[in-house]
PDB file of N, CA, C and O in Angstrom:
ATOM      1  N   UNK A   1       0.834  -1.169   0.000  1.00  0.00           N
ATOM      2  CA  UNK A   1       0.000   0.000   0.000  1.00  0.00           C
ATOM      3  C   UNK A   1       0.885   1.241   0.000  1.00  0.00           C
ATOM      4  O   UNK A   1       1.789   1.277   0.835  1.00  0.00           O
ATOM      5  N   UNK A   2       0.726   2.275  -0.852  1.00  0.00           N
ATOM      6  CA  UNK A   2       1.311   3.473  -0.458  1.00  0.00           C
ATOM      7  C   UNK A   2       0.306   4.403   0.016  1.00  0.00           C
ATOM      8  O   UNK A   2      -0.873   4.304  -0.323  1.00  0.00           O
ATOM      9  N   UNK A   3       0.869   5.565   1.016  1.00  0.00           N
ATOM     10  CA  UNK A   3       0.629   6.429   1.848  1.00  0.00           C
ATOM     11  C   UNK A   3       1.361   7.542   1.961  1.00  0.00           C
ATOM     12  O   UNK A   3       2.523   7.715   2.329  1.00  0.00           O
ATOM     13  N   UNK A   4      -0.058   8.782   1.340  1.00  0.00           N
ATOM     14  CA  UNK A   4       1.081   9.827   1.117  1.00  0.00           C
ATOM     15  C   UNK A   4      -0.180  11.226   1.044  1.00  0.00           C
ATOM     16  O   UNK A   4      -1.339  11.034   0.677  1.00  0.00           O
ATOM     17  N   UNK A   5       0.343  12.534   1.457  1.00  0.00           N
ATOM     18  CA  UNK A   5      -0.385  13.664   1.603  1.00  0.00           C
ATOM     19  C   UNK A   5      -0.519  13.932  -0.094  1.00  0.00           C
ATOM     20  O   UNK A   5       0.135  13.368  -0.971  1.00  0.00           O
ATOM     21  N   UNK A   6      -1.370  14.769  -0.231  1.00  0.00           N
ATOM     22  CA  UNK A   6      -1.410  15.591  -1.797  1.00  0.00           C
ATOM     23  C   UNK A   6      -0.634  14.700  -3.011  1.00  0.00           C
ATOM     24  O   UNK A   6       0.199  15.264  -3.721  1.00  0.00           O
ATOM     25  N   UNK A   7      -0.912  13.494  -3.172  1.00  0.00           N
ATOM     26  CA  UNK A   7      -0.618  12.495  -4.532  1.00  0.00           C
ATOM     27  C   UNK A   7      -1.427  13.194  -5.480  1.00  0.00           C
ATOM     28  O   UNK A   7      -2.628  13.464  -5.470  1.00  0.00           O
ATOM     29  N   UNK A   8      -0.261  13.496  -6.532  1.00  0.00           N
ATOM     30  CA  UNK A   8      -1.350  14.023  -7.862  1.00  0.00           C
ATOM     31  C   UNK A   8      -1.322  13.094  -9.022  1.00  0.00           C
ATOM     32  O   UNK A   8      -1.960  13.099 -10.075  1.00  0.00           O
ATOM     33  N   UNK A   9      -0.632  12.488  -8.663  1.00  0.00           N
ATOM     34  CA  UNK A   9      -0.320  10.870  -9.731  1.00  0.00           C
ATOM     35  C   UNK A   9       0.571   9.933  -9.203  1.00  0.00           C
ATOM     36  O   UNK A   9       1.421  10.300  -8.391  1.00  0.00           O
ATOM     37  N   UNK A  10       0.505   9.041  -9.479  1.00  0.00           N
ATOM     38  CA  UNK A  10       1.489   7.316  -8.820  1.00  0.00           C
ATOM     39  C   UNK A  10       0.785   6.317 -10.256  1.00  0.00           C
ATOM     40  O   UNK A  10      -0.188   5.918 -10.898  1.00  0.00           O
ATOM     41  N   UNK A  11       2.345   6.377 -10.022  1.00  0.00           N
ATOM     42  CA  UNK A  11       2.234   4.146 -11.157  1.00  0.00           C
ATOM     43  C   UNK A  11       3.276   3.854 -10.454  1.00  0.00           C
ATOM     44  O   UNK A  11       4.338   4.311 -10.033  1.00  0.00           O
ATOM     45  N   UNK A  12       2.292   2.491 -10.477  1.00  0.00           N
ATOM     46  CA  UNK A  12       3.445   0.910 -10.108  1.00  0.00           C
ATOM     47  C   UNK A  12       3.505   0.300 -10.834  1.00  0.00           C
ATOM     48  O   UNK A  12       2.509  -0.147 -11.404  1.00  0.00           O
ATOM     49  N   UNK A  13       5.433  -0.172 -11.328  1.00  0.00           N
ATOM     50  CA  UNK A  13       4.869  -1.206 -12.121  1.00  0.00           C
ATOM     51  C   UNK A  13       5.871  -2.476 -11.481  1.00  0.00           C
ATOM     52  O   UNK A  13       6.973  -1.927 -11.483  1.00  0.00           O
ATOM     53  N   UNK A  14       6.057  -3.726 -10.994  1.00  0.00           N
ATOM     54  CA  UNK A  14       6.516  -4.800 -10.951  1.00  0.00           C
ATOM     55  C   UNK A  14       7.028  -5.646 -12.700  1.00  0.00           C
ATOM     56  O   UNK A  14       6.339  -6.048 -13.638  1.00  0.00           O
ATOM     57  N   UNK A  15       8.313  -5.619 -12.494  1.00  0.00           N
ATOM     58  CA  UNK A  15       8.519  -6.433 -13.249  1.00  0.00           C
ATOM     59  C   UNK A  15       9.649  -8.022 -13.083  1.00  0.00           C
ATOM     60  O   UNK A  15      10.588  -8.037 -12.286  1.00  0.00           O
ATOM     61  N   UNK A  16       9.449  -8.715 -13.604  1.00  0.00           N
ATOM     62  CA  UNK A  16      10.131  -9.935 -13.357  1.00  0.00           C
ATOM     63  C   UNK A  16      11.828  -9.845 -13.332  1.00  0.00           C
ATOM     64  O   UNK A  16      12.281  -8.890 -12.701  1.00  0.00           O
ATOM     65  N   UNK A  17      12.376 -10.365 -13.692  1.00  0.00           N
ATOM     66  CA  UNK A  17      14.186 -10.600 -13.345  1.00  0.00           C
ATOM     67  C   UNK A  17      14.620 -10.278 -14.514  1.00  0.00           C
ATOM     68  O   UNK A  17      15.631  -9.662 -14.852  1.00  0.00           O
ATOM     69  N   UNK A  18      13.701 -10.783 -15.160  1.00  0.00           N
ATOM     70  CA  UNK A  18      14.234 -10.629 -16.890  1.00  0.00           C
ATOM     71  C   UNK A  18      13.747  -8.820 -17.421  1.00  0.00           C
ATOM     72  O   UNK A  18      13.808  -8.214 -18.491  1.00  0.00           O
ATOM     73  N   UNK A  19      13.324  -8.503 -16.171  1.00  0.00           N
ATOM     74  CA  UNK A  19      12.372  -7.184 -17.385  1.00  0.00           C
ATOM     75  C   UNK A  19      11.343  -7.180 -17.886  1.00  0.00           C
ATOM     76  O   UNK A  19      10.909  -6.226 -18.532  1.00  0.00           O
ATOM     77  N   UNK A  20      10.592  -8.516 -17.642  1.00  0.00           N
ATOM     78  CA  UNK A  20       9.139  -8.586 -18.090  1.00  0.00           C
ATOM     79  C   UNK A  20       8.098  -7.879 -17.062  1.00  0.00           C
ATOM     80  O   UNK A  20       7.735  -8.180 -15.925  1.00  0.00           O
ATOM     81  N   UNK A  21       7.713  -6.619 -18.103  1.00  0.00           N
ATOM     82  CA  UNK A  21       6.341  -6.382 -16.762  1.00  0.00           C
ATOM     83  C   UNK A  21       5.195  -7.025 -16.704  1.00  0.00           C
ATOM     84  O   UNK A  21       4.333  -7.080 -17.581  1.00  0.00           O
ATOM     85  N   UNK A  22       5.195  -7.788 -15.065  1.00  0.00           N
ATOM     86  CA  UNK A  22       3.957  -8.563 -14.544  1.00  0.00           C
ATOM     87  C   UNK A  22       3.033  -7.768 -14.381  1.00  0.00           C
ATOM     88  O   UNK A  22       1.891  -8.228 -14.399  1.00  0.00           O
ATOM     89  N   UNK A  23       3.273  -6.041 -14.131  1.00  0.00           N
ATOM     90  CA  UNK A  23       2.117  -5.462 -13.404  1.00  0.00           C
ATOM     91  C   UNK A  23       2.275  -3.976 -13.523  1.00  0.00           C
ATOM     92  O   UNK A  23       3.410  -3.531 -13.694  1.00  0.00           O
ATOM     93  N   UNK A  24       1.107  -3.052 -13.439  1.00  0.00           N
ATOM     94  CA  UNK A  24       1.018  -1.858 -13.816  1.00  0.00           C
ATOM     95  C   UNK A  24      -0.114  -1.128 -13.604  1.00  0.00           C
ATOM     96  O   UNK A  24      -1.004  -1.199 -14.451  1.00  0.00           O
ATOM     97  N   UNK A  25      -0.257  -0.436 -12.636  1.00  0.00           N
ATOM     98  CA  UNK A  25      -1.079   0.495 -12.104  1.00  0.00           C
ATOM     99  C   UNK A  25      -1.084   1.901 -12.003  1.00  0.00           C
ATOM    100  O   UNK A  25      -0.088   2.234 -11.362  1.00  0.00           O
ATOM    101  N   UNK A  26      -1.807   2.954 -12.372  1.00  0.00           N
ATOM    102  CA  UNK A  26      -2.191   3.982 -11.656  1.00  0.00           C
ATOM    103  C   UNK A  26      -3.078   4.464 -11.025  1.00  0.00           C
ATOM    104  O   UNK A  26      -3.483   5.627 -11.037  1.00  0.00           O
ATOM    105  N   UNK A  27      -3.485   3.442 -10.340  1.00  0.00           N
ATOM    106  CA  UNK A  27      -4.563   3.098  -9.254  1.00  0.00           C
ATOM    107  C   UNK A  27      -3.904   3.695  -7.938  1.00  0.00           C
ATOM    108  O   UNK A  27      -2.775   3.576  -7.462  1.00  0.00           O
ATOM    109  N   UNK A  28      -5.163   4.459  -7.486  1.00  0.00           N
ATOM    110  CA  UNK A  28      -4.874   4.960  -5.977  1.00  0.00           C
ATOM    111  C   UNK A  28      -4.444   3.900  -4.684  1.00  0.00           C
ATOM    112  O   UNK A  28      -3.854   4.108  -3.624  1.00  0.00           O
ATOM    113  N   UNK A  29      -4.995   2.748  -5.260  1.00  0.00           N
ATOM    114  CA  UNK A  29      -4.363   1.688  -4.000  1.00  0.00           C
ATOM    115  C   UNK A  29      -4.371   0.430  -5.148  1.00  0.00           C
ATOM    116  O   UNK A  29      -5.294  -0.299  -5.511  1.00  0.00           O
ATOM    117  N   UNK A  30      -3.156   0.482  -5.502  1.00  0.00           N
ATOM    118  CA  UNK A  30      -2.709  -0.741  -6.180  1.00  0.00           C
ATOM    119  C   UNK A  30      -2.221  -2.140  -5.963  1.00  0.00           C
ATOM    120  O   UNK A  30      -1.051  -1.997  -5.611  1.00  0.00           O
ATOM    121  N   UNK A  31      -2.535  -3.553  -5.991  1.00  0.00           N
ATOM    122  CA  UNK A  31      -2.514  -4.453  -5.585  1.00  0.00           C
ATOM    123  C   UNK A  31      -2.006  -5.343  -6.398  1.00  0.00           C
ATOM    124  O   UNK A  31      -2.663  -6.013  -7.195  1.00  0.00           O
ATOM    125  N   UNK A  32      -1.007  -5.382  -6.262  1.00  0.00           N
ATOM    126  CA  UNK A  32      -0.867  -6.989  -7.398  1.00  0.00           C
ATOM    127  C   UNK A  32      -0.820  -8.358  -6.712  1.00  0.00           C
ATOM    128  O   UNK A  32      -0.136  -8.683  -5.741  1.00  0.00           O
ATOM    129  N   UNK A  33      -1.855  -9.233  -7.554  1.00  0.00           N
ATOM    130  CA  UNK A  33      -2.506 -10.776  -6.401  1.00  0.00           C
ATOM    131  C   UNK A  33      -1.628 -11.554  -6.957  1.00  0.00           C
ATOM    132  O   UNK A  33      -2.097 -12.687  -7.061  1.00  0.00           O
ATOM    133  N   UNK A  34       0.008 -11.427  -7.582  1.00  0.00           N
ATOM    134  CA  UNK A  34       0.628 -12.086  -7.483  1.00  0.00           C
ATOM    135  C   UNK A  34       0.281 -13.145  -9.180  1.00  0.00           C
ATOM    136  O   UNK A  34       0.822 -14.225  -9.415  1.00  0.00           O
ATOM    137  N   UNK A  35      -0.482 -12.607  -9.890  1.00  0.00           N
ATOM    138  CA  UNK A  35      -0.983 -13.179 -10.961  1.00  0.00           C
ATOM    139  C   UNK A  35      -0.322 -12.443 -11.943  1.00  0.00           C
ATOM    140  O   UNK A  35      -0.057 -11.254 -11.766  1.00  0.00           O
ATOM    141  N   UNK A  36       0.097 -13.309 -13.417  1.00  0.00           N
ATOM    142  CA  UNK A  36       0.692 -12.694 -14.501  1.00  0.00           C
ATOM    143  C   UNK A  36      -0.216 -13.647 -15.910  1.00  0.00           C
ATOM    144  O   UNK A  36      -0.163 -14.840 -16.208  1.00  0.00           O
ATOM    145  N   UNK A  37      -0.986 -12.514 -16.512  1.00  0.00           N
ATOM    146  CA  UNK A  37      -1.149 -13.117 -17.436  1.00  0.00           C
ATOM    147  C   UNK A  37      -2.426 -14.226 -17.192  1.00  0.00           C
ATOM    148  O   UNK A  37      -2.550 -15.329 -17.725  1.00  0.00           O
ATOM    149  N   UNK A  38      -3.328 -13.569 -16.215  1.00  0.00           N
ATOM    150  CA  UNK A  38      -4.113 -14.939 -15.468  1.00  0.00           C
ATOM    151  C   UNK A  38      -4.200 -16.019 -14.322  1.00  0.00           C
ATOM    152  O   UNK A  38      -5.059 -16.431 -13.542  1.00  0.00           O
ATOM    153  N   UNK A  39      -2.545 -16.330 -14.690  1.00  0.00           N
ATOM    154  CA  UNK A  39      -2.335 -17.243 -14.164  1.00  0.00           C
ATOM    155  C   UNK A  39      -0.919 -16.493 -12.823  1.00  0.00           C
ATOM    156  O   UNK A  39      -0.249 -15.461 -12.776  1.00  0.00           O
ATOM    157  N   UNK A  40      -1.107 -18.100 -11.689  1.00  0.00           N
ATOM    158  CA  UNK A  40      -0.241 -17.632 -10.601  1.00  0.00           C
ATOM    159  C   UNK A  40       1.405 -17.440 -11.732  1.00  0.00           C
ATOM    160  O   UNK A  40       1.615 -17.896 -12.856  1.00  0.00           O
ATOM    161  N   UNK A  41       2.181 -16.705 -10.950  1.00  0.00           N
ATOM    162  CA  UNK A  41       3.180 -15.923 -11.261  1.00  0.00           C
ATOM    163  C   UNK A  41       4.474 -16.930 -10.514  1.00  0.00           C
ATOM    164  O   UNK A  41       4.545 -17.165  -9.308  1.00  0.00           O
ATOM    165  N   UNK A  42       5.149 -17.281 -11.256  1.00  0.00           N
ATOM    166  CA  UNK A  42       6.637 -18.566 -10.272  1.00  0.00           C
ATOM    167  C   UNK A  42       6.538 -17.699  -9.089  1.00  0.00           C
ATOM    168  O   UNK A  42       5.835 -16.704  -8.914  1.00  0.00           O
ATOM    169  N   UNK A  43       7.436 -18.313  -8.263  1.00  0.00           N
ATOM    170  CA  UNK A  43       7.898 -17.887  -6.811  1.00  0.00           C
ATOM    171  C   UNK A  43       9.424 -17.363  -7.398  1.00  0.00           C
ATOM    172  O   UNK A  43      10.193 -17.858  -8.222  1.00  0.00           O
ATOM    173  N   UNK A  44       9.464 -16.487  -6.814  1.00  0.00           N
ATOM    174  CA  UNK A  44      11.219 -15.805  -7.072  1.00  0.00           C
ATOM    175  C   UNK A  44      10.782 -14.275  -6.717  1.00  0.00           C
ATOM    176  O   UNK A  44       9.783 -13.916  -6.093  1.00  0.00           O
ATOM    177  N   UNK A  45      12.001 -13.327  -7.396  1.00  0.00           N
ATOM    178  CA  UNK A  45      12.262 -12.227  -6.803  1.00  0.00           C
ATOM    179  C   UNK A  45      11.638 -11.568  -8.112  1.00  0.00           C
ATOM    180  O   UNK A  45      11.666 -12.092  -9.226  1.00  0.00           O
ATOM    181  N   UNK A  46      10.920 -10.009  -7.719  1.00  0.00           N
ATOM    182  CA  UNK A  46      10.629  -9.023  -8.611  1.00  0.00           C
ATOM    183  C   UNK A  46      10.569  -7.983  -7.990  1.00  0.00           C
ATOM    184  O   UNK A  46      10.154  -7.728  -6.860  1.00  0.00           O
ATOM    185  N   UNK A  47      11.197  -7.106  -9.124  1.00  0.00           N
ATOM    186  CA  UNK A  47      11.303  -5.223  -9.183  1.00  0.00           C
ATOM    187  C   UNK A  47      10.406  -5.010  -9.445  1.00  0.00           C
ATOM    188  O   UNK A  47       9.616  -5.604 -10.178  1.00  0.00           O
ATOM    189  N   UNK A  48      10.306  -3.718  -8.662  1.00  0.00           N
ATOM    190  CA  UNK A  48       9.194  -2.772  -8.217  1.00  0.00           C
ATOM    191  C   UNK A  48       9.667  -1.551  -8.528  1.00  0.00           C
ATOM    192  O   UNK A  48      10.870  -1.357  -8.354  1.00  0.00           O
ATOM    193  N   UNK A  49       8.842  -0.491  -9.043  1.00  0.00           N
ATOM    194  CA  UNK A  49       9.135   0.542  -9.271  1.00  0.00           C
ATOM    195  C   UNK A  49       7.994   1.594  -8.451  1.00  0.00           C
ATOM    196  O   UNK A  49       7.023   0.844  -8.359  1.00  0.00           O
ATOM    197  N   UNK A  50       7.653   2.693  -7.918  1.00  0.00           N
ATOM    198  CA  UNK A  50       6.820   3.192  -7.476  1.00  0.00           C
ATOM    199  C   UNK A  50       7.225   4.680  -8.322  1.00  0.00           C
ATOM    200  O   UNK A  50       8.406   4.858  -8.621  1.00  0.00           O
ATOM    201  N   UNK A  51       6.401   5.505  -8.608  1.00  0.00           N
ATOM    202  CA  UNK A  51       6.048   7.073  -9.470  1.00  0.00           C
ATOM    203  C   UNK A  51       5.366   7.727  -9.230  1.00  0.00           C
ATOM    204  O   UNK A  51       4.272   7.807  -9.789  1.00  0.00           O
ATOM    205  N   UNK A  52       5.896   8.703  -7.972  1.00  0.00           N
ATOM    206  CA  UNK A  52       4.762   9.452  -7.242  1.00  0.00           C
ATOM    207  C   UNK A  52       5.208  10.911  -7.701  1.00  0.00           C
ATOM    208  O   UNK A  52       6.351  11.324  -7.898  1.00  0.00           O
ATOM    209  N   UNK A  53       3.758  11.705  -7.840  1.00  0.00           N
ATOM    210  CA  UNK A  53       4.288  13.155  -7.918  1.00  0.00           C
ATOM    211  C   UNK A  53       3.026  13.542  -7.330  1.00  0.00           C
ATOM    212  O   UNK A  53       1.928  13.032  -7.555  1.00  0.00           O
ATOM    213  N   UNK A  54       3.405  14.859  -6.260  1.00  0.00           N
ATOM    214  CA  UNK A  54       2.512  15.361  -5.715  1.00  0.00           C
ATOM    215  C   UNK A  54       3.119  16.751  -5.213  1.00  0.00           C
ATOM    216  O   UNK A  54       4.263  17.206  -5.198  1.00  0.00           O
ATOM    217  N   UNK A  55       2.016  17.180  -4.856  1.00  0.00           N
ATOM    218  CA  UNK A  55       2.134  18.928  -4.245  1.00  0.00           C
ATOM    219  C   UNK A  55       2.059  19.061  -3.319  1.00  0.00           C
ATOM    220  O   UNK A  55       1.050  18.996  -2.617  1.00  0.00           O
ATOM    221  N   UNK A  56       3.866  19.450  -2.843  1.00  0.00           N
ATOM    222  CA  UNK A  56       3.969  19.571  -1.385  1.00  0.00           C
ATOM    223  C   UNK A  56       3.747  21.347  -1.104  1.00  0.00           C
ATOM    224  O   UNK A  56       3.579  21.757   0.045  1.00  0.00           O
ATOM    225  N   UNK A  57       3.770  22.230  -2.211  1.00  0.00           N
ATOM    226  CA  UNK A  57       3.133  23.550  -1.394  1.00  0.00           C
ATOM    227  C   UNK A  57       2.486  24.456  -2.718  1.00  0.00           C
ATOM    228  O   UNK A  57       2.186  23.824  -3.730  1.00  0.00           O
ATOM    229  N   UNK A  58       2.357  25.384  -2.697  1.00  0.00           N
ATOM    230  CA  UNK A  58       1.200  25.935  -3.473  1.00  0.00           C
ATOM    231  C   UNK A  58       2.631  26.058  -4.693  1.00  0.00           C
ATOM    232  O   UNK A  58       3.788  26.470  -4.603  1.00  0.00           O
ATOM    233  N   UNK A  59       1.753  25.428  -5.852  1.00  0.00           N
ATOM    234  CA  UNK A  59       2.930  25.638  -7.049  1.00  0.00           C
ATOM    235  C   UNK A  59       3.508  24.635  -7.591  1.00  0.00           C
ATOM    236  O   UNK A  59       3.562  24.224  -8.750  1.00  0.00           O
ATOM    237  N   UNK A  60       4.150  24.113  -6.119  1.00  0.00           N
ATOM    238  CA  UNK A  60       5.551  23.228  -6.336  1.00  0.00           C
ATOM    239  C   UNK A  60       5.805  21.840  -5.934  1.00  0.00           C
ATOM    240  O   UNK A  60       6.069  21.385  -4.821  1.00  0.00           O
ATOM    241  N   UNK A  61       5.643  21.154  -7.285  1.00  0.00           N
ATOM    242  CA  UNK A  61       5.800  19.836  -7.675  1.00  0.00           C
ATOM    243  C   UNK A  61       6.602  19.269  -7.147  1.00  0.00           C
ATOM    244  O   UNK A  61       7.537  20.037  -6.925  1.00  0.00           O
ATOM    245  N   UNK A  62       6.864  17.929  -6.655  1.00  0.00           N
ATOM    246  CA  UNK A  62       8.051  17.153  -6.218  1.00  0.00           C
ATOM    247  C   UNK A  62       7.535  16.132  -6.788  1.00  0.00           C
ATOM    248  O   UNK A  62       6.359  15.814  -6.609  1.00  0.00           O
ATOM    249  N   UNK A  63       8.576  15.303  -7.762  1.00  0.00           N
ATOM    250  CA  UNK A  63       8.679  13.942  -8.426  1.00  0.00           C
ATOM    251  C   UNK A  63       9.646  12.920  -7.515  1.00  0.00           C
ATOM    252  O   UNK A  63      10.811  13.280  -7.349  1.00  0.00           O
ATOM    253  N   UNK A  64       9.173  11.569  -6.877  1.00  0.00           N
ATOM    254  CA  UNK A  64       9.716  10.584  -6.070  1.00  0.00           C
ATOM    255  C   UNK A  64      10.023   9.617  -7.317  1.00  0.00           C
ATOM    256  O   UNK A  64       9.374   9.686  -8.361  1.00  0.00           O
ATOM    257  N   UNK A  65      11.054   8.727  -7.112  1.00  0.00           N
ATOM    258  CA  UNK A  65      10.799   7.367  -7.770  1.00  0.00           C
ATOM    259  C   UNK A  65      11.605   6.412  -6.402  1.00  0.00           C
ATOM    260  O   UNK A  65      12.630   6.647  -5.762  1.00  0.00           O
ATOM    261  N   UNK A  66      10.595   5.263  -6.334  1.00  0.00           N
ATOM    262  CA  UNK A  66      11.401   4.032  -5.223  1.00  0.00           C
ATOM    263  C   UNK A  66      11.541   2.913  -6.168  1.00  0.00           C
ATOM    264  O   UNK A  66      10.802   2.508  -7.066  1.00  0.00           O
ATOM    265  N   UNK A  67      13.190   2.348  -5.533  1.00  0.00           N
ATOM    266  CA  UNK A  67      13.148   1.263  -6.457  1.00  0.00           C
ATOM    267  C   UNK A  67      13.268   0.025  -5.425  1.00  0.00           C
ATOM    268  O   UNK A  67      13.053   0.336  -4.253  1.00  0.00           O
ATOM    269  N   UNK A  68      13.529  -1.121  -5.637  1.00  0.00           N
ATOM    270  CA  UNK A  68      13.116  -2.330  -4.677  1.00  0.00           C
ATOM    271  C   UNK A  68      12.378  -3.640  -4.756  1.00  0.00           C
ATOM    272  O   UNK A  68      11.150  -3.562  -4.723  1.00  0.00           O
ATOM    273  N   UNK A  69      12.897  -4.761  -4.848  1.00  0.00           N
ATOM    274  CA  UNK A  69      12.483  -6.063  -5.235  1.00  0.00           C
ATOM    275  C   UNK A  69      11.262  -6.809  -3.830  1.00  0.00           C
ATOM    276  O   UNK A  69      11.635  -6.924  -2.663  1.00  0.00           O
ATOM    277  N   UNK A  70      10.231  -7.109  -4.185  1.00  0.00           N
ATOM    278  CA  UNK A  70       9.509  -8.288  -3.911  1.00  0.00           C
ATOM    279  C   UNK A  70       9.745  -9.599  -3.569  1.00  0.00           C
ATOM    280  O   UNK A  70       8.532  -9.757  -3.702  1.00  0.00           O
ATOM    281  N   UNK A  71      10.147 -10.715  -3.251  1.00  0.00           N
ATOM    282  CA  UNK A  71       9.963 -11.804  -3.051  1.00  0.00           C
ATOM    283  C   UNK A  71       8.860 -12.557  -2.931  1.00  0.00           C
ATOM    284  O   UNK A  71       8.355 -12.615  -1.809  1.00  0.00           O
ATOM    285  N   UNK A  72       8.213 -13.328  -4.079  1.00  0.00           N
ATOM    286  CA  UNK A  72       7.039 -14.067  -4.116  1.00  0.00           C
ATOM    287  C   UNK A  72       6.900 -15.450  -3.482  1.00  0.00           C
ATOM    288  O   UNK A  72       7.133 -16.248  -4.389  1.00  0.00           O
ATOM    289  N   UNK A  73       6.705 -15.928  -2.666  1.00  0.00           N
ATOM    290  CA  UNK A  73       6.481 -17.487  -1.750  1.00  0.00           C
ATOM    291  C   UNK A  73       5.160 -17.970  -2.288  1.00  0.00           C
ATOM    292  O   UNK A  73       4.119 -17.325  -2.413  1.00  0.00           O
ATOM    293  N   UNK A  74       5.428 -19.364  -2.615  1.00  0.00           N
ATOM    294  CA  UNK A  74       3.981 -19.810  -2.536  1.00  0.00           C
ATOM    295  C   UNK A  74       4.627 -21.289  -2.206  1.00  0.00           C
ATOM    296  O   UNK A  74       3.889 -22.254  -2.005  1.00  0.00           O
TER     297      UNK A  74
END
């Protein structure tokens, strides 16, 4: 879940090891159920990207990017 004052836009996108994107949102509360393509998604590691921009005072824009891998268990 992200959590944040004055969001004026966010995408997530998860992608696999190889660079394949599993997932892609600009949904206010974005969820990925761990599914690619339908179907469950292997167990292993995936990048995450988060793209937030919001208005921290009258005017003035601030652009975030987080980067950071997932670990999928099943």
């Amino acid at each position: 879940m992200i959590f944040g004052n004055e969001i004026i836009e966010m995408s997530v996108i998860v992608k696999s090891r190889w660079g394949e994107v599993v997932f892609f949102s600009e949904d206010a509360d974005p969820r990925w159920d761990g599914e690619f393509l339908g179907e469950k998604a292997a167990p292993g590691v995936y990048f995450y990207q988060v793209n937030i921009k919001s208005n921290i005072e009258e005017g003035a824009i601030q652009e975030d990017q987080y980067l950071g891998t997932i670990t999928l268990l099943r």
